[in-house]
C-alpha positions in Angstrom: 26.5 12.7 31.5 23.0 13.1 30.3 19.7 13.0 32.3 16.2 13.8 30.6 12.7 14.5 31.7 10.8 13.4 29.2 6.7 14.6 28.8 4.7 15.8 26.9 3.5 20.1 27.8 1.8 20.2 31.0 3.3 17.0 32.6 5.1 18.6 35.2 9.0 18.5 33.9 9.3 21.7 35.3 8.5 21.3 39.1 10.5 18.0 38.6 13.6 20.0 37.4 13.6 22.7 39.5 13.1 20.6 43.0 16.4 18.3 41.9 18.7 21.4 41.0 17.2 22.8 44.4 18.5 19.3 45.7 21.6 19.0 43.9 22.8 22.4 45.3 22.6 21.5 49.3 25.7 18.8 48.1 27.4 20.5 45.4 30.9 21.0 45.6 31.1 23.1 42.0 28.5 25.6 40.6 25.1 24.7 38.8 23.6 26.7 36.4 19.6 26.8 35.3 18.9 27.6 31.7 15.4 28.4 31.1 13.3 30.4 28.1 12.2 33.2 30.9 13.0 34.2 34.5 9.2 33.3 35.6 11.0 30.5 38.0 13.5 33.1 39.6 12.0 32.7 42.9 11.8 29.1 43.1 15.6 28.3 42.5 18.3 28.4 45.4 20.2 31.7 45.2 23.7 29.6 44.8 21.9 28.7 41.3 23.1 30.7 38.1 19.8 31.2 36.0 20.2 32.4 33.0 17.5 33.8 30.6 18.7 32.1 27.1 16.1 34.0 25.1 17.6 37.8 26.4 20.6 36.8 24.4 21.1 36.7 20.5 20.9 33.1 20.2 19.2 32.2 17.3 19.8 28.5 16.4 20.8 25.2 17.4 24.5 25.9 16.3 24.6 29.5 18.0 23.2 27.6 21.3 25.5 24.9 21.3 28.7 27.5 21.0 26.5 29.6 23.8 26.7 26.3 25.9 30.7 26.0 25.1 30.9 29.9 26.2 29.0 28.6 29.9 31.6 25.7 30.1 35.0 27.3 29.2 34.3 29.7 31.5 33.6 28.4 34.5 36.0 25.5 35.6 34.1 24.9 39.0 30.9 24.0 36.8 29.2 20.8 37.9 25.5 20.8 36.4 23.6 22.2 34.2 20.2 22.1 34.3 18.0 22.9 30.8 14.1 23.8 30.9 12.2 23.5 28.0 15.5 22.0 26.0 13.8 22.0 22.4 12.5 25.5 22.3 15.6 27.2 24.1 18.2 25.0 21.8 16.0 26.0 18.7 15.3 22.1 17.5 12.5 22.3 15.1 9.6 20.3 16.0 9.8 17.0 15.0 13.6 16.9 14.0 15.0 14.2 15.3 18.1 14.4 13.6 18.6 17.8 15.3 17.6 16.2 18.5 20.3 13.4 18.0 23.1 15.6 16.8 22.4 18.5 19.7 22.5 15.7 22.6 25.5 13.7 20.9 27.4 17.1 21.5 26.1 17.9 25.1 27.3 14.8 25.7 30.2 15.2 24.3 30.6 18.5 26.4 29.4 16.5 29.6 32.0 13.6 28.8 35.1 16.0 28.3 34.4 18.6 31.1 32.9 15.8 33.7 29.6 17.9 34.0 26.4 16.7 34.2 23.8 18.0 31.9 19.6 17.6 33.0 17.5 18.8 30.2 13.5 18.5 30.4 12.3 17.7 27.0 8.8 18.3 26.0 8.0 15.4 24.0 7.1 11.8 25.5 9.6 9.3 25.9 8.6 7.0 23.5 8.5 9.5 21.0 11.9 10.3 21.2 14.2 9.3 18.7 15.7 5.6 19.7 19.8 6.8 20.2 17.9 9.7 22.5 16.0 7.4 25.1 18.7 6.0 26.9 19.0 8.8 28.3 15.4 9.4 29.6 15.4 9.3 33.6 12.0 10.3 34.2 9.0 10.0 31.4 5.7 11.7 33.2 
C-alpha cells in the first residue's frame, strides 16, 4: 500500500509525515522505519523509529535505491511502515521524469503488495502535477 503527501517545497509535507509515523508508532505491532536525505529530524521522531540517513550510503540512482529499499525489507520481517521524506531527491528521480516516477512507485508498490507493508512517501511536487497512474495514490495535497 501506498500513501503520498503531495506539495509543492515549503508546504509542510514534512511536519505532516513526521507527526503520522509519531502516530503510527503508539499502535504498531511491527517496526517503522523513516527514510530522510539528512538526520536534521532526529529529535522529532519516536525513538522506536529506525531513521535512516539515505544520502550517508553509496546510493546513487533510482535502481541502486530501489535494491537499497529491497535490502530494508528482506531484512527485517517484523517491518510494517515505511515512511519516505523528500521521496524524489532521496530515490534520485530527475526532475520532471514522470516515467521514473511511475516505474519507481509501480515497484514500491509492488514491494508494499508482496511484503504487506505500507509505504508513506512525501513528494515534492503538487498533486495535480503528478503523473495521472501516480495520483491515486495522493492522500494529502497541501
Amino acid at each position: 500500500m501506498i500513501q503520498i503527501i503531495a506539495g509543492d517545497k515549503g508546504k509542510g509535507k514534512t511536519k505532516y509525515l513526521l507527526d503520522k509515523v509519531n502516530t503510527a508508532v503508539k499502535t504498531a505491532n511491527g517496526n517503522l522505519v523513516f527514510l530522510d536525505k539528512n538526520t536534521k529530524h532526529m529529535f522529532e521522531l519516536s525513538n522506536k523509529v529506525r531513521l535512516i540517513d539515505v544520502p550517508e550510503l553509496p546510493v546513487d540512482n533510482t535502481d541502486e535505491f530501489l535494491g537499497f529499499l529491497c535490502g530494508i525489507v528482506s531484512q527485517d520481517n517484523d517491518l510494517e511502515e515505511v515512511y519516505l521524506d523528500s521521496f524524489l531527491t532521496i530515490a534520485h528521480i530527475p526532475e520532471g521524469n514522470d516515467a521514473e516516477i511511475e516505474r519507481t512507485i509501480a515497484k514500491v508498490e509492488t514491494l508494499g503488495e508482496k511484503f504487506n507493508i505500507k509505504f508513506v512517501l512525501s513528494v515534492s511536487r503538487d498533486a495535480d502535477k503528478l503523473p495521472e497512474s501516480v495520483k491515486k495514490y495522493v492522500d494529502i495535497a497541501l
